[in-house]
Structure formats: C-alpha cells, structure tokens
C-alpha positions in Angstrom: 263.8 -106.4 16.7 264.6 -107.3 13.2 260.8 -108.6 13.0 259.7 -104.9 13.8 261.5 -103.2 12.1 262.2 -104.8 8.6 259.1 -107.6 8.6 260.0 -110.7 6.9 262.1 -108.3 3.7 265.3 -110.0 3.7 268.5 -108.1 4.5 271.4 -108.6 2.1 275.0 -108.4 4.0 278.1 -108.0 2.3 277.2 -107.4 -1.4 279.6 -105.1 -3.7 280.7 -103.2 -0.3 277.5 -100.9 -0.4 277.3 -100.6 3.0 280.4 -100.5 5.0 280.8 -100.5 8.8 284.0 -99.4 10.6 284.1 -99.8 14.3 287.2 -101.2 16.3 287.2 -104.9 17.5 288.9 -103.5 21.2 287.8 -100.0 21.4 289.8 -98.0 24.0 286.9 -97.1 26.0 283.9 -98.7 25.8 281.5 -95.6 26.7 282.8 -93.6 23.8 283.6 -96.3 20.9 283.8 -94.2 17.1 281.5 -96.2 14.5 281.2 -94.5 11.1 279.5 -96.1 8.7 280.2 -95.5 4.8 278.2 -96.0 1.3 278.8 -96.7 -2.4 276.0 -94.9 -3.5 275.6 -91.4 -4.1 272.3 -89.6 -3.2 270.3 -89.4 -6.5 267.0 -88.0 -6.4 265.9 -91.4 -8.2 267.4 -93.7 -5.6 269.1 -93.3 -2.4 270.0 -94.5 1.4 266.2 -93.6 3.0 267.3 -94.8 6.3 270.3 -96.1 8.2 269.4 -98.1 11.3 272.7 -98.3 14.3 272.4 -101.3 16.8 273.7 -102.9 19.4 272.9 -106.5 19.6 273.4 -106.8 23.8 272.6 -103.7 24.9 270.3 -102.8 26.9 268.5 -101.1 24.2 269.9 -102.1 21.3 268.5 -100.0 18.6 271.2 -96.7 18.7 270.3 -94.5 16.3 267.5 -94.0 13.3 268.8 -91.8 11.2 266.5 -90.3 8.0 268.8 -89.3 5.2 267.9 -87.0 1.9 269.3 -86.5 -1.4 270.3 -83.0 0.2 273.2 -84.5 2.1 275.2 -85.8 -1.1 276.4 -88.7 0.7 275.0 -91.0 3.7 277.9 -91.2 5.5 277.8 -90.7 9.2 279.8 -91.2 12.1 279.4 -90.9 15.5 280.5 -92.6 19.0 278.3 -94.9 21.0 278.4 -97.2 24.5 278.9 -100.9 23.9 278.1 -102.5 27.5 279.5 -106.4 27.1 280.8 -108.0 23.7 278.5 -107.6 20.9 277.8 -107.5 17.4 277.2 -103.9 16.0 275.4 -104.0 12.5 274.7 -100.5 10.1 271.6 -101.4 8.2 270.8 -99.4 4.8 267.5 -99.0 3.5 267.0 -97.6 0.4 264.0 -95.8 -1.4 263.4 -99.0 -2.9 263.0 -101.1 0.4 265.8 -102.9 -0.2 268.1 -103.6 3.2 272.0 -103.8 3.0 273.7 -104.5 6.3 277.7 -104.6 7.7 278.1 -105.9 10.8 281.4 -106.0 12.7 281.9 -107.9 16.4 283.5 -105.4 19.3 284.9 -107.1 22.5 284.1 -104.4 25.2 282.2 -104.0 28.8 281.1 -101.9 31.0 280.2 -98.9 28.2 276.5 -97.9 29.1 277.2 -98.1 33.0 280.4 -96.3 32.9 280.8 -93.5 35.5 280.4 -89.7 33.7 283.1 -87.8 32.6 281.4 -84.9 33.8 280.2 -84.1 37.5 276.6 -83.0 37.7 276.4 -79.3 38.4 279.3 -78.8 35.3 277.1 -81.0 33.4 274.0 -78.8 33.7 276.1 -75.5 33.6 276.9 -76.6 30.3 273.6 -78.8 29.1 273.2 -78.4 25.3 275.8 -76.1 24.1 276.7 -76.9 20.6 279.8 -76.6 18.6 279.5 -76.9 14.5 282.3 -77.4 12.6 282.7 -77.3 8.7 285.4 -78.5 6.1 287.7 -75.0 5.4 286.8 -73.8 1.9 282.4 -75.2 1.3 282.3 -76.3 -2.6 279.1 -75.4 -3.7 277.0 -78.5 -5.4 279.4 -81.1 -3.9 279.2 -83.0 -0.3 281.0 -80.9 2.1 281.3 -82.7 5.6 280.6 -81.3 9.0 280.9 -82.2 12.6 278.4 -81.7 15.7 279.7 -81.7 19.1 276.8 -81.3 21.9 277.2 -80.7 25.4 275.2 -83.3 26.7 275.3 -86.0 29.8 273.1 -88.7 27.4 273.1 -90.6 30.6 271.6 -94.4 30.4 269.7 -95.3 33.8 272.6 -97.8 34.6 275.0 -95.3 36.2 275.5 -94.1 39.3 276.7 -90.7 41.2 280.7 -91.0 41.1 280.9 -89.7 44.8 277.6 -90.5 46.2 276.7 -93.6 45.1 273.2 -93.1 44.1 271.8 -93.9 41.1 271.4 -91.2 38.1 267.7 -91.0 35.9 267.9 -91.7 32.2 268.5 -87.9 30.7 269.7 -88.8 26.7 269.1 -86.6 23.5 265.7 -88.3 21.9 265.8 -86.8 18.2 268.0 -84.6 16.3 267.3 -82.3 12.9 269.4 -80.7 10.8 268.7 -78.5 7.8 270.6 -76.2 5.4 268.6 -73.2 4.7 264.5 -74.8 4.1 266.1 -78.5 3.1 266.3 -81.3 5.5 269.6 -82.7 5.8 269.2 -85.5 8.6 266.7 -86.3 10.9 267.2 -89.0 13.7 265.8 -90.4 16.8 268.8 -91.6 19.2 268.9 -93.5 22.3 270.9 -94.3 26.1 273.7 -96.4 23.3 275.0 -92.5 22.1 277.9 -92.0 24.1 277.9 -88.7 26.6 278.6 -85.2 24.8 277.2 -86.9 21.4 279.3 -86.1 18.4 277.8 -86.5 14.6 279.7 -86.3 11.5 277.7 -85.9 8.3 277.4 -84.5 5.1 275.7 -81.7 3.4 275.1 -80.5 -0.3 274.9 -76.3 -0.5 273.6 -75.1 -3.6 273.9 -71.4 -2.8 274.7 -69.8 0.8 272.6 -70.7 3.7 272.5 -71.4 7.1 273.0 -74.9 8.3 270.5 -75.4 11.2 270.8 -78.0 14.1 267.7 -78.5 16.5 268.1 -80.9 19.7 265.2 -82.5 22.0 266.4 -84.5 25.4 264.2 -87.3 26.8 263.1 -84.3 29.1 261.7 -82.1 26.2 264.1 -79.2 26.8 265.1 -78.1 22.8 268.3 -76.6 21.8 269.2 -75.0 18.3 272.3 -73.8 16.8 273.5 -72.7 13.3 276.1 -71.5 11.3 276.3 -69.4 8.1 278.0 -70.9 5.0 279.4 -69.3 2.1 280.0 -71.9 -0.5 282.9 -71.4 -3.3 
C-alpha cells in the first residue's frame, strides 16, 4: 500500500509534533472507535496539508479515508469514527503541497469492529438512509477556522456482517466520497471506505469570509447522492 500510494518518497514520523494522531489504545467498541487527527500548520495559500491519508494496517481494507484539504478550511484537523477488526496499527499520513509526508501512528487493541452486527435493523436503516444533521460552533467568526460536525444517517455496512435475526449475510452498502463547500470554495473532499463506522460522523473545519451556505454532497457505493446545507452568518 505504501508503494502505491507514496512511491519510494520517504515518510517522516514524529518530527516537531506536525502531525498528531489521537485514537484510544482499548477503544470501547471497536465498530465505532473516535480517531481525530491534528496539525501544527496552519493553511497558507503558500504551503499547506494537501492530503491526509487514514489507515488501518489489518483491515480488511486498510486505506479508511482520503481526504483533500484546502487553504479554505483554516485548519486540517478532522475527526471522525472508524471499525478496527483485530489489533492494529492506525497511522494519519500528511502530505503537503510540497510532497513532503508526515505520519503518527498509534497501536489500538480491538476485534471484531468491521463484522460487528448493526445498530440499526434494515427497514429503519433504509427509512432513514442519508439524512444529514450539520452542526456549527454557536457564534461563526468571520476570517477564522470555525469547526463543524456532520452526522449522516447511513448503514456504511462492510460485506462481513450478517442479518441480526436471520442470519444471512448483508451486501457492502458504504458512503464512497464526500464534498463539502462553503458558498463556491471547496472545503474537503474525500473518498471513504467499509473502515468508517455506521451513521459516519466528520468533524472539520471551515474559514467564512462573508455569509454563505456551507454545502455537504454524499455518494453511497450504490450511487444514490444526498445533499444538505446550512446558512451561516459569520460575526
């Protein structure tokens, strides 16, 4: 994976904290364990966190999350929850403008995470199948990263689990790519996998210069889209 994804450019781990990772070593349940992941930089126009790359080392599919940052956000901290199936590494990987890779990496002792039996039965699941919630810091500060929270109504089921009462097995039915945008600016972009946890959360930042919207769009594995937004009227 590393290979793919990075070539031979070396990855530097642990220098000057500009990349941290903070994920629980026994997470409570291992189908819904928080990660959030934090920077030193800010995002200059001149130089900033490009990327950030979530994995898994024994999961099934290890690569979590891909997630395209801008200078828009303010900063490129994100958090979200994610399945862990048997004890693994889980590593945040920074790469800047500049090609240059930072990466923290933190071992979490859990099982069982991406075959873990839903929360929600079926025919709720659908009823409610990509209904959004956005929530925003009380009073937005205009020209300053103001955090926000997405909450999607989503099964994000893996392929690995089964029907709670029936026993047989459930398809793969994740979210494959979320985008954000306040007013015409890309925020985030990202391309997620079966490791986000079911009813995927995302907490990020955004920069409003002047009131706007801020946008989400949602695409499942089975190409059905959702879209939400919210108005914001910065101070």
């Amino acid at each position: 994976m590393r290979k793919g994804l990075f070539g031979d450019r070396p990855i530097h781990e642990g220098t000057d904290g500009i990349i941290q990772l903070e994920v629980p070593l026994r997470p409570d349940n291992a189908a819904a364990v928080p990660v959030t992941v934090k920077t030193a930089l800010p995002q200059a126009a001149t130089r900033y966190v490009k990327t950030l790359f979530l994995v898994v080392d024994n999961n099934p599919d290890p690569l979590a999350g891909t997630f395209h940052l801008t200078p828009e956000g303010g900063l490129a901290d994100l958090g979200t929850n994610i399945r862990i199936q048997t004890h693994s590494n889980v590593r945040a990987i920074a790469e800047m403008t500049s090609g240059e890779l930072y990466m923290s990496s933190k071992p979490v002792k859990a099982s069982g995470g991406c075959a873990a039996v839903p929360m929600q039965k079926e025919a709720t699941a659908s009823a409610n199948l990509g209904q959004m919630l956005i929530r925003v810091q009380n009073d937005s500060v205009r020209n300053q990263p103001n955090w926000a929270q997405l909450i999607i109504t989503h099964p994000n089921r893996t392929g690995l689990q089964n029907d709670p009462l029936k026993g047989y097995p459930l398809h793969a039915h994740f979210i494959k790519k979320l985008t954000i945008r306040y007013g015409d600016s890309a925020i985030l972009t990202a391309e997620t996998g079966i490791s986000i946890s079911e009813d995927p959360t995302f907490r990020f930042y955004y920069l409003p210069r002047v009131p706007g919207a801020l946008k989400v769009e949602i695409e499942d594995s089975r190409g059905l889209i959702f879209m939400k937004s919210v108005e914001i009227m910065p101070k």
